[in-house]
N, C-alpha and C positions, 0 to 999 in steps of 0.2 A: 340493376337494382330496381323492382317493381314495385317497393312501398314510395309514393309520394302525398307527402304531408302539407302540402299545400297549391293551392292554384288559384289562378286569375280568370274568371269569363264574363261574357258579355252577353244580356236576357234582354229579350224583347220581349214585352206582349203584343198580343194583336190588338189592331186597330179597330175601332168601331164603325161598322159599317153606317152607308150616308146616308139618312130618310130619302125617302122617294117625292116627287110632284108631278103626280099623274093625276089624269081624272077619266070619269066613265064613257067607255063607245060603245054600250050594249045598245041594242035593240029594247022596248020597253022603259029604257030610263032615258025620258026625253030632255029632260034638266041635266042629268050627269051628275056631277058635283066631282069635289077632289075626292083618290081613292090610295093616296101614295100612302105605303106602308113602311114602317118604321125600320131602320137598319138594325141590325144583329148585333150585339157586344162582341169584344173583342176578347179570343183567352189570353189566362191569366197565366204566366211561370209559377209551377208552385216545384218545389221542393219538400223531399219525405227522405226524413232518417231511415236506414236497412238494414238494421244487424248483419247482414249477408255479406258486405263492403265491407275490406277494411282497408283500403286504400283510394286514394283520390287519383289513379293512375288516370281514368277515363277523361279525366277534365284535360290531361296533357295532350290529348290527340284530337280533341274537340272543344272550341272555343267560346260558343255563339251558339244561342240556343232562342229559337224564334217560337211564338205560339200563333196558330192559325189568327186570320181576323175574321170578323163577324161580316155577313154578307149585308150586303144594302139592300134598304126596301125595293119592294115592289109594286106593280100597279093592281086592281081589285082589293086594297088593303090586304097587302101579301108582307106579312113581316119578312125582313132577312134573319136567314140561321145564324145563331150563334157561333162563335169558333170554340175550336177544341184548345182545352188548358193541355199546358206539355206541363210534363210531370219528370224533375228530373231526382233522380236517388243518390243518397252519401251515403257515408259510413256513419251510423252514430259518434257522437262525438266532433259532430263538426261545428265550427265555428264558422259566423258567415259576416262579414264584414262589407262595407261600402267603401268603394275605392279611396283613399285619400282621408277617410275617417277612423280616428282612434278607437271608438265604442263597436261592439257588434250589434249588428241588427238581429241579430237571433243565432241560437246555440241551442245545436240539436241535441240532447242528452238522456233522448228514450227510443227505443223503437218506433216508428210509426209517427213520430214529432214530424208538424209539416209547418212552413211558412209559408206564404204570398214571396215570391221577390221581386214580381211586377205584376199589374194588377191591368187588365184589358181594359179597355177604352169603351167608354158607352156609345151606344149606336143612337143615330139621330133619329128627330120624330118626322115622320111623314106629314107631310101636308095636312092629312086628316082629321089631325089635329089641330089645326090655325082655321078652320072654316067658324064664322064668326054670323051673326043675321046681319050685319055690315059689308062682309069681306064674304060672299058664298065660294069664292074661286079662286083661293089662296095660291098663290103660287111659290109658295113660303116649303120650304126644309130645312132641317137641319143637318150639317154632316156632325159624320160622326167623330168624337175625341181622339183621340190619338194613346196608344198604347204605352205604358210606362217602359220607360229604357232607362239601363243602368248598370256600368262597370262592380262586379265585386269582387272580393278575394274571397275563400275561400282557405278556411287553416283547420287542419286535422287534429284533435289532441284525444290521443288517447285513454279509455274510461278503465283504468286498475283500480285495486285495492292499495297497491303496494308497489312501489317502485324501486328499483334496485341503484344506486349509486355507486362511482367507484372510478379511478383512473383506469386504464386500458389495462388489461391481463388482468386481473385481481383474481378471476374469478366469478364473474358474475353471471357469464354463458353458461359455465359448465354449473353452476347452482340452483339456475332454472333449470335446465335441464334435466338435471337431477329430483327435481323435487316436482315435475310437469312433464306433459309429453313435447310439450315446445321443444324444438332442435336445433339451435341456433350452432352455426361454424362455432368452432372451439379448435385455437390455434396458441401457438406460441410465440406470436408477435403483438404486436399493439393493433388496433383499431380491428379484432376479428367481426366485431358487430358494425355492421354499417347502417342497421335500421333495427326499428325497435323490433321485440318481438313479446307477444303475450302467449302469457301458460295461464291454467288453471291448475289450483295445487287443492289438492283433496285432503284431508284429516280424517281423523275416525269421527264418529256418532253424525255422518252428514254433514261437517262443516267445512267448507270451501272459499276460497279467496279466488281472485286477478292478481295476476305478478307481472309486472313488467319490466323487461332488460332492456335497461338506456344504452347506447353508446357509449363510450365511455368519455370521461370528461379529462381536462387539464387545464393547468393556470391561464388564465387569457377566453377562457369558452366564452364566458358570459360576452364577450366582443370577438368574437368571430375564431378561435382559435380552436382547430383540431375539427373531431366530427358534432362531438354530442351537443356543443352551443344550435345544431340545428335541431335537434330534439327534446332541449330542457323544457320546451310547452307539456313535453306528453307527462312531466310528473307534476303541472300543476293541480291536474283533477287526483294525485293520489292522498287516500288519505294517508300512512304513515309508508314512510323510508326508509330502507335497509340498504343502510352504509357499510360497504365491503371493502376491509383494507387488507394488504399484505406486507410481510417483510422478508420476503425470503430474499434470492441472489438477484433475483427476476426487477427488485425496485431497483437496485444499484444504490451504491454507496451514499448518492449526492440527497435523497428520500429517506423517511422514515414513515410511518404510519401516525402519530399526529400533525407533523406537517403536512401530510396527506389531505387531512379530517378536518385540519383550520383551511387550506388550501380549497377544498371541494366544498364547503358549507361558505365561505368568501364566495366563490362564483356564482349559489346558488342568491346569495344577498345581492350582489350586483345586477345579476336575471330580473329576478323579485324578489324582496324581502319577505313576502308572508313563505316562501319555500322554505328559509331558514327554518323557521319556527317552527315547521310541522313536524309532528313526532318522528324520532329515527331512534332504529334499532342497530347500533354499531360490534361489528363482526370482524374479526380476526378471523382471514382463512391462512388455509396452508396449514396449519401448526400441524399436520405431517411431517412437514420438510424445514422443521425453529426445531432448535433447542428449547428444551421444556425453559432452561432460564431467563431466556430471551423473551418467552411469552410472556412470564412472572412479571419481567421486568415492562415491557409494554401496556402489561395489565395494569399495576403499579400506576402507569406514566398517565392512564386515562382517569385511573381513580381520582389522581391531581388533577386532571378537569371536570373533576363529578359527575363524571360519562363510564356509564356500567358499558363493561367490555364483552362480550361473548367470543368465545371462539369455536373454529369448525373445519375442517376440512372437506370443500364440497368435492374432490373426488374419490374421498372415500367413504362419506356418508356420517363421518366423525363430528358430533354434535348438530346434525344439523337439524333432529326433532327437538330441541331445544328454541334454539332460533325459529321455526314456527310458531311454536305455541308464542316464544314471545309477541312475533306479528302478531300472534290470534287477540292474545291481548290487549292490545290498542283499537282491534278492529269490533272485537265483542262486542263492546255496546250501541254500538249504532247496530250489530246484527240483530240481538237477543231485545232492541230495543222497540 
């Protein structure tokens, strides 16, 4: 499994290099005086979002990320060079956090978005500086400051339109798929999706979304149960959710599809509450494989929680321009706005 959603590294900047305390042995300057030149700054870690990335894999095999340090002065009033800023790349979407601290220090959420995450050490003043009409032959430097260091995490959450919910099998692989070139495994066991995966779903007159297939989820996720509790971050940046239920042979007797829907909207309040809240688009698939009564009667069962029901069968194509246009609906005004 090559998507990883999160990591831990450790940034150094470079250190400031040390003023110098030199003074002159030319020929012609029979006084001298002091000539020590100033040290060089130290680089700084800087980090830049990359549309290119969409995974945090690189951070797993490399831990430690140093920036050069700034050279120390020298003698004739010779400043030290600078060091070079290391420049490291994420996936937009990342989230960057200080070890051991709950707030993030910055979250990248455009292409080209860059932070400081250590910042070089300033380089000290040469001597050249302290010569005073008191003190002609300072023997005075400064060194130079020391580079910032600092543990941070690192957590990936992915940037959709639309995120797809749903216990394991429902349906939700084979629905992006269908409606995106995304290709996610599509099997007939539980847990086919181990990582997320994004489509791009196209409409007619130019209108397009992000779709995202979570994991699938189960009672207990929000505390560590099954897979998708490690991916419920990536639907917090979604704006509205398309909840996929089903009732065919595949739930088994002890399931229904509102128990499902209070079931999987319970873990999403336990994760975070504002998830609850955000708009969802709820989906009956299968109905290929229901009795038309059974649908009637499920339809019926959601009415009584004042939850408009759609249904669709994503491998036959059976309602499912219905169900976009509804996505499209929630998502219009922030586009056309």
């Amino acid at each position: 499994m090559h998507f990883i959603d999160e990591a831990v590294i450790h940034v150094k900047a470079g250190d400031g290099g040390n003023g110098s305390a030199a003074f002159r042995r030319e020929d012609g300057v029979p006084f001298g005086g002091p000539s020590g030149g100033d040290g060089g700054d130290g680089g700084s870690v800087i980090v830049v979002a990359d549309t290119h990335l969409s995974s945090l894999l690189d951070f797993k095999y490399r831990r430690h990320y140093k920036a050069t340090p700034g050279e120390p002065g020298r003698n004739k009033d010779q400043y030290g060079a600078a060091g070079d800023d290391l420049t490291i790349r994420v996936p937009v979407g990342t989230v960057i956090y200080e070890e051991g601290v709950a707030d993030p220090i910055a979250d990248l959420t455009e292409d080209g978005a860059t932070f400081v995450l250590a910042r070089g050490g300033i380089g000290g003043k040469g001597n050249i500086h302290f010569k005073t009409p008191w003190n002609q032959a300072p023997r005075t430097a400064e060194p130079g400051t020391p580079g910032q260091e600092r543990t941070l995490r690192l957590e990936l959450k992915l940037l959709a339109d639309v995120g797809l919910l749903g216990f394991p099998n429902v349906g939700k692989s084979t629905f992006i798929s269908h409606v995106s070139r995304a290709r996610p495994k599509v099997a007939d066991y539980p847990f086919t999706t181990l990582v997320p995966n994004l489509g791009v779903v196209r409409l007619s007159d130019e209108r397009n979304f992000v779709i995202a297939d979570i994991p699938g989820l189960i009672e207990g996720a929000a505390e560590g149960a099954g897979l998708g509790h490690q991916f419920l971050r990536h639907v917090e940046r979604c704006r509205v959710l398309l909840h996929i239920l089903e009732a065919t042979y595949m739930t088994g007797p002890e399931r229904d599809p509102v128990s499902d829907f209070k079931i999987i909207n319970g873990e999403l309040a336990r994760y975070a509450p504002h998830l609850a809240n955000k708009p969802q688009v709820v989906v009956l698939n299968k109905v290929d494989a229901m009795e038309a009564e059974r649908v009637t009667q499920i339809r019926q069962d959601f009415a009584d929680l004042d939850v408009e029901l759609l249904t669709m069968s994503a491998a036959t194509g059976e309602g499912i321009a219905v169900v976009l246009e509804k996505l499209w609906a929630h998502l219009r005004p922030a586009s056309s706005g």
